[in-house]
C-alpha positions in Angstrom: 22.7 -49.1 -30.0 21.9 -48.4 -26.4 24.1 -44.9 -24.9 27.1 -46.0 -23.1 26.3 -46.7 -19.3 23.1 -46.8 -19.9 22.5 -50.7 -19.2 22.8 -52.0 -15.9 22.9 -55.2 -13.8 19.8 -56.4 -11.6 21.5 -56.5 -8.3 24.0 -54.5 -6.5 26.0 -54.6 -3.4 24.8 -51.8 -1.0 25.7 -51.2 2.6 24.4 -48.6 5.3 25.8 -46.5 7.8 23.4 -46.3 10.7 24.9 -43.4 12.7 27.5 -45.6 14.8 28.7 -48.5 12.5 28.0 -50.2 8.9 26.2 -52.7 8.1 27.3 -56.2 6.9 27.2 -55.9 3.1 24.3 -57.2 0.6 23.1 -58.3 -2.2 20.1 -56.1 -3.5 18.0 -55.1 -6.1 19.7 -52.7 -8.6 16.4 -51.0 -9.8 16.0 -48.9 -7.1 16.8 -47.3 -3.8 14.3 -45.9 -1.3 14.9 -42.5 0.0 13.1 -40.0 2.0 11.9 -36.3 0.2 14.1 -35.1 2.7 17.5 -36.9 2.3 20.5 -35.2 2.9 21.6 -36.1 -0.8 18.5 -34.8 -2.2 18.5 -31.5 -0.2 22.1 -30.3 0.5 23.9 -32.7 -2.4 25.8 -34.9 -0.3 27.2 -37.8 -2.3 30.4 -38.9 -4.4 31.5 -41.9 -6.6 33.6 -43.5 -8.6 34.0 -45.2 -11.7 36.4 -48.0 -12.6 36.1 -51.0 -15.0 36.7 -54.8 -14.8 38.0 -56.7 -17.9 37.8 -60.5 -19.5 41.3 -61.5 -20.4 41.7 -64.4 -23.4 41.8 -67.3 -20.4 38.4 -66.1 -19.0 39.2 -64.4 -15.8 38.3 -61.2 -14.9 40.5 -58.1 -13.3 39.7 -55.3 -12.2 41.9 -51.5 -13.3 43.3 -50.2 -10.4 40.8 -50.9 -8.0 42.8 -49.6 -4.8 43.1 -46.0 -6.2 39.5 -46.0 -6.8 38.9 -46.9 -3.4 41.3 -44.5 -1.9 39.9 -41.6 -3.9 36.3 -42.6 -2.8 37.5 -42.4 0.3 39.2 -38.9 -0.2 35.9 -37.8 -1.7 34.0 -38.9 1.3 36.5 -37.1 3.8 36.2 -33.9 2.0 32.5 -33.9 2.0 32.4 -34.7 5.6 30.2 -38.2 5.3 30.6 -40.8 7.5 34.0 -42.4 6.6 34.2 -45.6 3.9 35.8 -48.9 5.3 37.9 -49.1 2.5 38.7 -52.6 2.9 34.9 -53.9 3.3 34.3 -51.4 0.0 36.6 -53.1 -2.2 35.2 -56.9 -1.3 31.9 -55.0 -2.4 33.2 -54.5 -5.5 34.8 -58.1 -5.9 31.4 -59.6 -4.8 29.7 -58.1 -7.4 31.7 -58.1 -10.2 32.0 -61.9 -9.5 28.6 -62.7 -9.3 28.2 -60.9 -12.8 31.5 -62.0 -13.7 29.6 -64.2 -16.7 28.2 -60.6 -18.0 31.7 -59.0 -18.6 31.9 -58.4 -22.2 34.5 -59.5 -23.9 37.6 -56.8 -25.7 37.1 -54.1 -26.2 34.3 -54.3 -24.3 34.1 -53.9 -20.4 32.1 -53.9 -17.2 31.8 -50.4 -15.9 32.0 -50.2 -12.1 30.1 -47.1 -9.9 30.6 -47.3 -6.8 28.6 -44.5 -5.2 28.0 -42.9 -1.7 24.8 -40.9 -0.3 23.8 -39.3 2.6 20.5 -40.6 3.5 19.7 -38.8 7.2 16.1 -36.7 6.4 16.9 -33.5 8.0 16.3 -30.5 5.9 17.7 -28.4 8.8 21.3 -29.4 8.4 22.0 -27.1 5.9 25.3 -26.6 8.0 26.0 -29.9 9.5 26.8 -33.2 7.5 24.7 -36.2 7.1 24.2 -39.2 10.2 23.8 -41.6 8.4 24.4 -43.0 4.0 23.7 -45.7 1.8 27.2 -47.3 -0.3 26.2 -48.8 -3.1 28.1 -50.6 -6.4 26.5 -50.9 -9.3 27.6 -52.8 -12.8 26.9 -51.4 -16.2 28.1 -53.5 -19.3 29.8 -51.2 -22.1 31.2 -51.9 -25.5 34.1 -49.8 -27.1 33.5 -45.8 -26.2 34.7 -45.4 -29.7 33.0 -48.1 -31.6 35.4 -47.7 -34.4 35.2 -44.4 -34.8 38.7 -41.8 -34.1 36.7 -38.8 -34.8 38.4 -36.6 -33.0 37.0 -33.5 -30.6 36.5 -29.9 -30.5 37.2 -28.4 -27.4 36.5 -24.9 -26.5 38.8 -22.9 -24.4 36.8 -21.2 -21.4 39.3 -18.7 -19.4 36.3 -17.1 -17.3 34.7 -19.7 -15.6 35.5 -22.7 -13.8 34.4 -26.3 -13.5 34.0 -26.1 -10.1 35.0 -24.2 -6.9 39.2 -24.3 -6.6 39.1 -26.1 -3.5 36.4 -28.9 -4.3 37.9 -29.9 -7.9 39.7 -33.3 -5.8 36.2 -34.1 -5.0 34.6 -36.4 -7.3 31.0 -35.1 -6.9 28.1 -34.9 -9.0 27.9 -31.2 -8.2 30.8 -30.5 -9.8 29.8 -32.3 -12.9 26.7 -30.5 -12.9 28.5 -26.9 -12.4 29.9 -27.5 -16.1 26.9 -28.6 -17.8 25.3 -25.5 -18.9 28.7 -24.2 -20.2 28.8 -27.1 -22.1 25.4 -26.8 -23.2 26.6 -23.8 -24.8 29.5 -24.2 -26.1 27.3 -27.3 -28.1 25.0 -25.0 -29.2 26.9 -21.9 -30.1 30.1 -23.4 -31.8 29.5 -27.2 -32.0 32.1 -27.8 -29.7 32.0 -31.5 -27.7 33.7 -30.2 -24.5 35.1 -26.9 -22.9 38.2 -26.7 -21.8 38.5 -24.8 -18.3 40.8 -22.5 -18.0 40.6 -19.6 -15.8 43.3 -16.9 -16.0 44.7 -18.5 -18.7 45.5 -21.8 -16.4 44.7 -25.1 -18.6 42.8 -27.0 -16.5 40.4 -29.9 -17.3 37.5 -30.2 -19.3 34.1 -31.1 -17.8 34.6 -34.6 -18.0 37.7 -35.6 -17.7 41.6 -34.3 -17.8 43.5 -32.6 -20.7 47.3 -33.5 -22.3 49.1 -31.9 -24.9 51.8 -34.3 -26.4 54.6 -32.1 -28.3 56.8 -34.7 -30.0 58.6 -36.5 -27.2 57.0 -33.7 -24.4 53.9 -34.6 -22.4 52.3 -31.8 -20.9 50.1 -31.4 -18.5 48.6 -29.4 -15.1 50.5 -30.5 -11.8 48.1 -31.6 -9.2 46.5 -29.3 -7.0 42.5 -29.0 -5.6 41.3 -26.7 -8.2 40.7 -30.6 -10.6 40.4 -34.0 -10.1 43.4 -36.3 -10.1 42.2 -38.7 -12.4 43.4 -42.4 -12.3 43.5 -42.7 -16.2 45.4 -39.2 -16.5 48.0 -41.0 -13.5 48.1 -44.4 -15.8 48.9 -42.9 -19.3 51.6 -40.5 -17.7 53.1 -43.7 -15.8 53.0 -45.3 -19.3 54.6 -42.5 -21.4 57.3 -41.7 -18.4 58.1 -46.1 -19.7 58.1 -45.4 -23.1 60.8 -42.1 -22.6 58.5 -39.1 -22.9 59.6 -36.4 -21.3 56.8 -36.3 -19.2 55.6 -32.1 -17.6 52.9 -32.1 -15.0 53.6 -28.0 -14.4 51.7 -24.9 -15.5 50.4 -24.8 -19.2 48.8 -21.0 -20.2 46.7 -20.9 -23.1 49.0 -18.9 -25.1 51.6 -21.7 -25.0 48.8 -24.2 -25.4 47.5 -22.3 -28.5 51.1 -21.8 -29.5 51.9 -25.4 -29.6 49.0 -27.3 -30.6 49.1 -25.7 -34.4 52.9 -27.0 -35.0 53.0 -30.1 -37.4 53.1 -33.6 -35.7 51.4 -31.6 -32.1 48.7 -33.9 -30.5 46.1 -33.2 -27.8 44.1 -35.6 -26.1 41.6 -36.1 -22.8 42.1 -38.6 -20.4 39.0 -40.6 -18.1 37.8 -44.0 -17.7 35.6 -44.4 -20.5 37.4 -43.2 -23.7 40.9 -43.7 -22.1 42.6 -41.0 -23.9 40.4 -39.3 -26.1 42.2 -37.4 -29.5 41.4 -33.2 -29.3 41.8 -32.0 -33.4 40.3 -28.6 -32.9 40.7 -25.8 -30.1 38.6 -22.6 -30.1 39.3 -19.3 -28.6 37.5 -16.4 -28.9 36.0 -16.6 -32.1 39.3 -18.4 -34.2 39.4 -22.1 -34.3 42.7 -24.2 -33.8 43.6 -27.2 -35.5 45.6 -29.2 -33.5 48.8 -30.7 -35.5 46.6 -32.1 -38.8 43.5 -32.3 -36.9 43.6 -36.2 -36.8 44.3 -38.6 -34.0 48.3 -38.6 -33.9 50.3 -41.5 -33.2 51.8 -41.0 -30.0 47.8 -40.8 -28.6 47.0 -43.9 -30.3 50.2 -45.5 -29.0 49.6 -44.7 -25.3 46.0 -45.6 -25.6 47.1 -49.2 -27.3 49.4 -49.7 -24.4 46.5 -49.5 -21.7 44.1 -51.6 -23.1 46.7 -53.9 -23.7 47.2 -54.4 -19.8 43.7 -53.7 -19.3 43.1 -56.8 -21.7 45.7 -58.8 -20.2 47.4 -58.7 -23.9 50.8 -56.9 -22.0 52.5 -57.3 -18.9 50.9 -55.6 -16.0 54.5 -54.6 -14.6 52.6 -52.2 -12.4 50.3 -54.6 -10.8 47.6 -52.2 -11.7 45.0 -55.3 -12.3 42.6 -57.5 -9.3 41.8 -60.6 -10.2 38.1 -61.4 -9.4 36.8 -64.7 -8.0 33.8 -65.6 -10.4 30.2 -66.5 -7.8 28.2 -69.3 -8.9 
């Protein structure tokens, strides 16, 4: 079985920015891009993306999840970094253009087609450590995935890191590889060292996010979780499954959560902990560790409320529920 995200389309759309303007959109080879040694990307990290999926619903068409908030957060991204600003507008028909022409290549449920949009700053100028990049490359590129899970609801050990951070406070908003990469080698470690499939960020005692993606505890009817500020990324899954449980009656907290009150919580019969992103959904937590004592979180299983709010976005996602939200794009398929 190939690693999820690992397959990808032939062709993507791709678009410059030339120093004044953008250039009309096109279809392009997807095996490669040509950049100079000296690329602002490649020397001072300028880039960001996005990820998003598009579904096949039972009557064949194709939709895409909440393509305007990725858009808008690409955009945010862009702004922050201080590349040449996105037309938003002709980004999103870049995305409908090439989901349709692949639109035959969507899996079918619970499958999907992964969506990356991704912008680069392409101006060679290894002087301009302090100044931002003339000119970029946007590209989307499609990568056809099956179920994250593949039937399994192993659950995942998290390890709770109140030292470090994922990323400098005022850039977590920024969806960057550099802050991606700033976690690995904690990661690494906490693998290595304690066999642990994520850590859990959280400095001061702060619960923050994990490398990868954004944390919930779910305490009965009480969904828990950190109010939005820089220091993490406001992920559109995390804003989904609280929209979701606010429907269903939970008793939804986006506020401070310490790690004594996490730790305090998660151990009580029937408590459920869970990470949020655009691959797994929402992703059941069974253990927590903290300096040297492991956690078991409720019976260590994925609980019920998880797999409930997880149900209820695929089943929009998969067109199997009312999308009361209009959360979904409908995609013209390309001959």
């Amino acid at each position: 079985m190939t690693a999820f995200g690992s397959v990808f389309m032939p062709e993507m759309a791709a678009a410059r920015f030339n120093g004044t303007s953008w250039t009309p959109a096109e279809i392009v080879s997807g095996e490669r891009i040509e950049l100079h040694p000296g690329a602002h990307v490649l020397q001072y990290a300028s880039t960001c993306f996005e990820g998003l999926k598009a579904f096949r619903h039972a009557d064949g068409s194709v939709k895409i999840f909440r393509m305007d908030r990725n858009v808008a957060r690409l955009g945010q991204s862009t702004e922050l970094l201080g590349m040449p600003a996105i037309d938003k507008p002709a980004v999103s028909q870049m995305i409908l253009d090439i989901v349709g022409r692949f639109a035959s290549q969507v899996p079918e449920p619970p499958g999907s087609m992964y969506i990356r949009p991704t912008h680069i700053g392409t101006e060679a100028a290894i002087g301009k450590a302090a100044a931002s990049t003339a000119t970029s490359l946007l590209y989307v590129m499609l990568s056809p995935v099956g179920d994250y899970f593949a039937g399994n609801d192993k659950t995942l050990r998290l390890l709770l890191d109140d030292d470090g951070m994922r990323c400098a406070p005022h850039m977590g908003t920024v969806k960057c590889g550099g802050n991606y990469a700033s976690a690995l080698l904690a990661i690494q470690r906490a693998k290595a060292t304690v066999q642990a499939d994520q850590v859990l960020f959280c400095p001061g005692g702060d619960v923050q996010e994990t490398g990868a993606a954004n944390f919930l505890l779910i305490d009965g009817n009480e969904v828990i979780t950190k109010a939005l500020d820089q220091s993490f990324l406001h992920g559109v899954t995390r804003d989904s499954i609280l929209t979701l449980a606010r429907d269903m009656g939970f008793d939804v907290q986006e506020r401070a959560l310490s790690v004594d009150e996490l730790l305090e919580r998660a151990t009580k019969p029937g408590c459920e902990a869970a990470l949020s992103g655009t691959a797994a959904v929402l992703a059941p937590v069974g253990t927590l560790l903290h300096n040297g004592q492991e956690y078991t979180v409720g019976d260590g299983k994925a609980g019920k409320s998880t797999r409930r709010l997880r149900q209820a976005l695929n089943d929009i996602q998969w067109g199997r529920a009312e999308d009361s939200h209009g959360w979904l794009t409908a995609v013209e398929t390309k001959a």
